[in-house]
Biopython code that builds the backbone (N, CA, C, O; Angstrom):
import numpy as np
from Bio.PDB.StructureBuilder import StructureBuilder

atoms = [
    (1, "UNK", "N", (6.078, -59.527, 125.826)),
    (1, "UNK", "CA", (6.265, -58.272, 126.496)),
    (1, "UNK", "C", (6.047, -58.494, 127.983)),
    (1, "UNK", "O", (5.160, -59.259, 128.360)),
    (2, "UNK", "N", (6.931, -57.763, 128.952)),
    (2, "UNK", "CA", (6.776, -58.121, 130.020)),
    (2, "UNK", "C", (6.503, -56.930, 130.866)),
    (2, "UNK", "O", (6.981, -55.844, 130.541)),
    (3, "UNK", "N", (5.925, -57.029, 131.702)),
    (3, "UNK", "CA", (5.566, -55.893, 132.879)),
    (3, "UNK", "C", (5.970, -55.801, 133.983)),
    (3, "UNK", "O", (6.591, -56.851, 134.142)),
    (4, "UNK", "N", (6.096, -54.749, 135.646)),
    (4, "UNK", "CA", (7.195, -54.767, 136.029)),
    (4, "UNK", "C", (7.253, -55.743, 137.366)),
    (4, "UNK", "O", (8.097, -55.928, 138.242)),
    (5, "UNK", "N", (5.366, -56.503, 136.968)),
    (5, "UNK", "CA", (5.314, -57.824, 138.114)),
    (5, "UNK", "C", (5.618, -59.168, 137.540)),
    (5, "UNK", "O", (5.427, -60.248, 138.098)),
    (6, "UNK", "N", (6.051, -58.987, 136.505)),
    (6, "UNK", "CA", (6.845, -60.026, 135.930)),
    (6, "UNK", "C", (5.840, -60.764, 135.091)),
    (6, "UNK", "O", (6.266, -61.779, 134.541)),
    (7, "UNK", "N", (3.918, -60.268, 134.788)),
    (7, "UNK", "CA", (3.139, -61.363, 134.131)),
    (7, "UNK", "C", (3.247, -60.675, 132.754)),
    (7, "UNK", "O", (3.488, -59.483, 132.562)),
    (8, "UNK", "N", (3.059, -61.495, 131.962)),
    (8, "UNK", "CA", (2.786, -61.219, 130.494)),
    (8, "UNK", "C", (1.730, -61.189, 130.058)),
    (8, "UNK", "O", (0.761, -61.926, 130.243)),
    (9, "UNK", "N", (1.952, -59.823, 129.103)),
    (9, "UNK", "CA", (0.501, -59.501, 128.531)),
    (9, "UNK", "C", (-0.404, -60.647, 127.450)),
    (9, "UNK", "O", (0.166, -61.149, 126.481)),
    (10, "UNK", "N", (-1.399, -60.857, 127.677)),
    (10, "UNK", "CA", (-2.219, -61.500, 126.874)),
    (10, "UNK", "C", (-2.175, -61.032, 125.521)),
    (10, "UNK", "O", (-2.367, -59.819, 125.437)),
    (11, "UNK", "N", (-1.987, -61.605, 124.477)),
    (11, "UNK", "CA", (-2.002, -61.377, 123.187)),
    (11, "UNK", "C", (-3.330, -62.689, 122.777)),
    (11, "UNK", "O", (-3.528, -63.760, 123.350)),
    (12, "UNK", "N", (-4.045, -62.092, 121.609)),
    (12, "UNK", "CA", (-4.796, -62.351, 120.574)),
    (12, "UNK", "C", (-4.469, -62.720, 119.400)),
    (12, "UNK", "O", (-3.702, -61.886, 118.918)),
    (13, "UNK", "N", (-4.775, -63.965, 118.378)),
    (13, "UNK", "CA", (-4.617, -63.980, 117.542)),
    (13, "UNK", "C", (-5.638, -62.949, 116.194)),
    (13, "UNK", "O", (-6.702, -62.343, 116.317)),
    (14, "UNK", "N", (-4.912, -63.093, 115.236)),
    (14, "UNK", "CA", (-5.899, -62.399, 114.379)),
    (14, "UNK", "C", (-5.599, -62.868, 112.725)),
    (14, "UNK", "O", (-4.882, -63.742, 112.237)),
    (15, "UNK", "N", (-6.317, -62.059, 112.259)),
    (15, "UNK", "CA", (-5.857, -62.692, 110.434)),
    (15, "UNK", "C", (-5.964, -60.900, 110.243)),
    (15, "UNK", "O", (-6.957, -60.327, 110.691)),
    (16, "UNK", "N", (-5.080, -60.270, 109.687)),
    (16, "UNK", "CA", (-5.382, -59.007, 108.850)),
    (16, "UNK", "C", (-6.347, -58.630, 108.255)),
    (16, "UNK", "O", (-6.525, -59.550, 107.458)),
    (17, "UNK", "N", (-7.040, -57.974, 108.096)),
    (17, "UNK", "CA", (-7.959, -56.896, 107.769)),
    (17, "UNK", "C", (-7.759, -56.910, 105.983)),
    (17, "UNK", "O", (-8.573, -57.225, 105.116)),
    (18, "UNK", "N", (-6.545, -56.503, 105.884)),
    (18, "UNK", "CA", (-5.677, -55.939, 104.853)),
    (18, "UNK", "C", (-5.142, -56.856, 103.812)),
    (18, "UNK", "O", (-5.570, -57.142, 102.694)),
    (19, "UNK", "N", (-4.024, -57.265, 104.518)),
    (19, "UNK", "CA", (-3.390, -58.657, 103.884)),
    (19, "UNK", "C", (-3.584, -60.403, 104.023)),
    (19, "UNK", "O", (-3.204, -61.271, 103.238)),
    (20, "UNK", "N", (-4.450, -60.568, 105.558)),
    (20, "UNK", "CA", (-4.755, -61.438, 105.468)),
    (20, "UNK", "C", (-3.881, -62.690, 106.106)),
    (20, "UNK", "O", (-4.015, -63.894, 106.321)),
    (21, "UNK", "N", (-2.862, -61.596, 106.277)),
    (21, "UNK", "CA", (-1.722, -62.259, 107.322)),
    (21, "UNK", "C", (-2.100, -62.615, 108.512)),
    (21, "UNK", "O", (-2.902, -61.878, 109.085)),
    (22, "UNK", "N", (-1.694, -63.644, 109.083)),
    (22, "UNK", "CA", (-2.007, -63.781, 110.784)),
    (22, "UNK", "C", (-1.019, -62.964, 111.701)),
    (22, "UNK", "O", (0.109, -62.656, 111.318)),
    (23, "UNK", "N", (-1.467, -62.671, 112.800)),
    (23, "UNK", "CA", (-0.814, -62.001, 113.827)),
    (23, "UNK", "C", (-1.120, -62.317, 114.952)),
    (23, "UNK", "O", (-1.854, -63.276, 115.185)),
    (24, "UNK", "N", (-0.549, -61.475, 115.958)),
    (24, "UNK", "CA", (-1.017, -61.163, 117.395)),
    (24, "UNK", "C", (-1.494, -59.808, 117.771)),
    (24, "UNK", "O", (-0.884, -58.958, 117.122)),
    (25, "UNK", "N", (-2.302, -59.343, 118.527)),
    (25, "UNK", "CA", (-2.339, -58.319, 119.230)),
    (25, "UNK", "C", (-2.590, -58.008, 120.604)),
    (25, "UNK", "O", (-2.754, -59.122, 121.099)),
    (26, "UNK", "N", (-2.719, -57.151, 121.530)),
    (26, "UNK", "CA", (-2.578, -57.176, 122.365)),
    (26, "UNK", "C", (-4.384, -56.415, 123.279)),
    (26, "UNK", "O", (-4.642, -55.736, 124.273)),
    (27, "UNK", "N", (-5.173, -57.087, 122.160)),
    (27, "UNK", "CA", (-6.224, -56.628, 122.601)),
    (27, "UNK", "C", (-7.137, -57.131, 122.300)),
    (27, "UNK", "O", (-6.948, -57.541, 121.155)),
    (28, "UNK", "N", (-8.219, -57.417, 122.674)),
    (28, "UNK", "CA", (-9.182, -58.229, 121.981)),
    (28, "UNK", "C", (-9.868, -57.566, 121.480)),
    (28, "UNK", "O", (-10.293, -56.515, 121.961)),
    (29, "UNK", "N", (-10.279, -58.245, 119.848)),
    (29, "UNK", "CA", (-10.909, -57.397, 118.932)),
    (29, "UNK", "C", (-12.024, -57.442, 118.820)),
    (29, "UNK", "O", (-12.677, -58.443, 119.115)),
    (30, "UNK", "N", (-12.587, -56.219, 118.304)),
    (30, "UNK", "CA", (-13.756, -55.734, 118.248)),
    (30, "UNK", "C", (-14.739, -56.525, 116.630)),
    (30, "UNK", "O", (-14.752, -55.844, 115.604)),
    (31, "UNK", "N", (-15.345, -57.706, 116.635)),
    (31, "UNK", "CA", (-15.705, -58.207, 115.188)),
    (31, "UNK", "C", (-16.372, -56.425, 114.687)),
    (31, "UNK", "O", (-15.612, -55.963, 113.835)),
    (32, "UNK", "N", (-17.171, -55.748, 114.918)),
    (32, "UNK", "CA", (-17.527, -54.063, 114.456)),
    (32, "UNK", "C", (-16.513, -53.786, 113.768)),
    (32, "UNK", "O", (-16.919, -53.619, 112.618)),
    (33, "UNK", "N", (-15.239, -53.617, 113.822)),
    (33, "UNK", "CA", (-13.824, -52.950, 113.338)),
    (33, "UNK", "C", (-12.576, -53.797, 112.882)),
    (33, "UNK", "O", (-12.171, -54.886, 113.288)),
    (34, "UNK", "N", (-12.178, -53.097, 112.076)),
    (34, "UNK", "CA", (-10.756, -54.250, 111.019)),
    (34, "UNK", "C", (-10.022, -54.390, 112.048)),
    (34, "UNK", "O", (-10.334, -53.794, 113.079)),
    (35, "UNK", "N", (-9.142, -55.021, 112.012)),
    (35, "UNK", "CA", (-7.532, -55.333, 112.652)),
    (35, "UNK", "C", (-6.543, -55.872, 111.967)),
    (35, "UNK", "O", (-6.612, -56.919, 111.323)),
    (36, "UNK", "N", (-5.647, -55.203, 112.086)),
    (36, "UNK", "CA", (-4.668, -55.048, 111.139)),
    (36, "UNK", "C", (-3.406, -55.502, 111.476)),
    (36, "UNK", "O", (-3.042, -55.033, 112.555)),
    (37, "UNK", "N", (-2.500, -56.336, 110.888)),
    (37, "UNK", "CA", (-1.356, -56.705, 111.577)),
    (37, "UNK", "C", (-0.500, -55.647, 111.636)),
    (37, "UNK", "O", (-1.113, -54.581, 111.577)),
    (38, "UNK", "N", (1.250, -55.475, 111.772)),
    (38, "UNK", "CA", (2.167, -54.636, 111.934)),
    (38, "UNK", "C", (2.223, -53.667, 111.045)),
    (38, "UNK", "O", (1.987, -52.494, 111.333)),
    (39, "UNK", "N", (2.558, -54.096, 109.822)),
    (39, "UNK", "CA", (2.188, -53.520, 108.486)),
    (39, "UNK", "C", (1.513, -52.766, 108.130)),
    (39, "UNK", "O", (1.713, -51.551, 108.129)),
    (40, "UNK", "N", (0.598, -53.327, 107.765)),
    (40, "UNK", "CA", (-1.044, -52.619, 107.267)),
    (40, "UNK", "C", (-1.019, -51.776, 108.489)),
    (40, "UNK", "O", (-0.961, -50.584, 108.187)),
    (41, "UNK", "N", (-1.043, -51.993, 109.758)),
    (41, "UNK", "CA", (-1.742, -50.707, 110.352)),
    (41, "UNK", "C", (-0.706, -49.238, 110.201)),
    (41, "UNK", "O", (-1.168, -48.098, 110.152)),
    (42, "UNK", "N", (0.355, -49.485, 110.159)),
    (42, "UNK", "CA", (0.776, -48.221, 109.524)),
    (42, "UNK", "C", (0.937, -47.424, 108.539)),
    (42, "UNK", "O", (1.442, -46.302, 108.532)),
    (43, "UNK", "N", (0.173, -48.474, 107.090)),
    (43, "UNK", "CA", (-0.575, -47.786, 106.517)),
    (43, "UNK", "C", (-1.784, -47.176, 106.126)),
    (43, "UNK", "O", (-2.076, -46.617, 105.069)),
    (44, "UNK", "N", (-2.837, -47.492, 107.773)),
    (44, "UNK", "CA", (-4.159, -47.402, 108.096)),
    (44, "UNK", "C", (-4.424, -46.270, 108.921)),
    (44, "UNK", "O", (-5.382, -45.501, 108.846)),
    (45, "UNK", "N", (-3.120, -46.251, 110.002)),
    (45, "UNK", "CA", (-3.278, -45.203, 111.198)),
    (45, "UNK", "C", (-3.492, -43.706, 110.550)),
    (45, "UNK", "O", (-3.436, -43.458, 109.346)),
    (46, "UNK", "N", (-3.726, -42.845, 111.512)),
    (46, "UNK", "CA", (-4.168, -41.693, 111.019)),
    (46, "UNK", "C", (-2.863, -40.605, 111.100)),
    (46, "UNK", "O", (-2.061, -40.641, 112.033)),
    (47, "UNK", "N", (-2.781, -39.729, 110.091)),
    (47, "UNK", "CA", (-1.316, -39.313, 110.313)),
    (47, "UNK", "C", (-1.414, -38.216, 111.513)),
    (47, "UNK", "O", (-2.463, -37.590, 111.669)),
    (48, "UNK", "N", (-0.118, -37.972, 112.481)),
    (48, "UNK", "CA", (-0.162, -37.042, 113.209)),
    (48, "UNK", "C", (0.265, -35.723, 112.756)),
    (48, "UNK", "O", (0.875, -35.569, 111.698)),
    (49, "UNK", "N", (-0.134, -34.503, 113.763)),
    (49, "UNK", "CA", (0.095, -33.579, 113.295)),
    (49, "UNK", "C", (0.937, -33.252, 114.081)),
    (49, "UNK", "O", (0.511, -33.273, 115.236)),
    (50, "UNK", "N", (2.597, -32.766, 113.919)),
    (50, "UNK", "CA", (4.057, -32.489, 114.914)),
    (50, "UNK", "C", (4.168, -31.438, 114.629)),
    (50, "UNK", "O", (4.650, -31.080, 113.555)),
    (51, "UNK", "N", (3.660, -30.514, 115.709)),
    (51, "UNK", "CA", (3.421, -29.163, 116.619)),
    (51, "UNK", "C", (5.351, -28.963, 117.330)),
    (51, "UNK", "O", (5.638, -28.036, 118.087)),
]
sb = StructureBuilder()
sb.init_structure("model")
sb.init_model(0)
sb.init_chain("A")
sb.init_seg("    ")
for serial, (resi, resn, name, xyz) in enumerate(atoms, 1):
    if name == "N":
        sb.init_residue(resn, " ", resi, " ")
    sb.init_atom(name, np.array(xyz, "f"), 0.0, 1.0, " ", f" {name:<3s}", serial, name[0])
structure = sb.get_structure()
């Protein structure tokens, strides 16, 4: 992913929470809290409410 000074964002590796899959993310994780790859977190996130 690129930004509009041209550096790229730092990504993190990770192993899923969930499945156990490896990934990336774009944040460094918290060992306190799961992390979830692409997948799993959209079946983790919280649903919205569309007002």
């Amino acid at each position: 992913m690129k930004y509009d000074r041209g550096s790229e964002r730092k990504m993190y590796p990770i192993v899923c929470a969930d499945c156990g899959k490896e990934a990336e993310v774009p944040f460094k994780p918290d060992s306190d809290r799961p992390v979830y790859c692409r997948d799993c977190y959209q079946k983790h996130r919280p649903q919205r409410d569309n007002y």
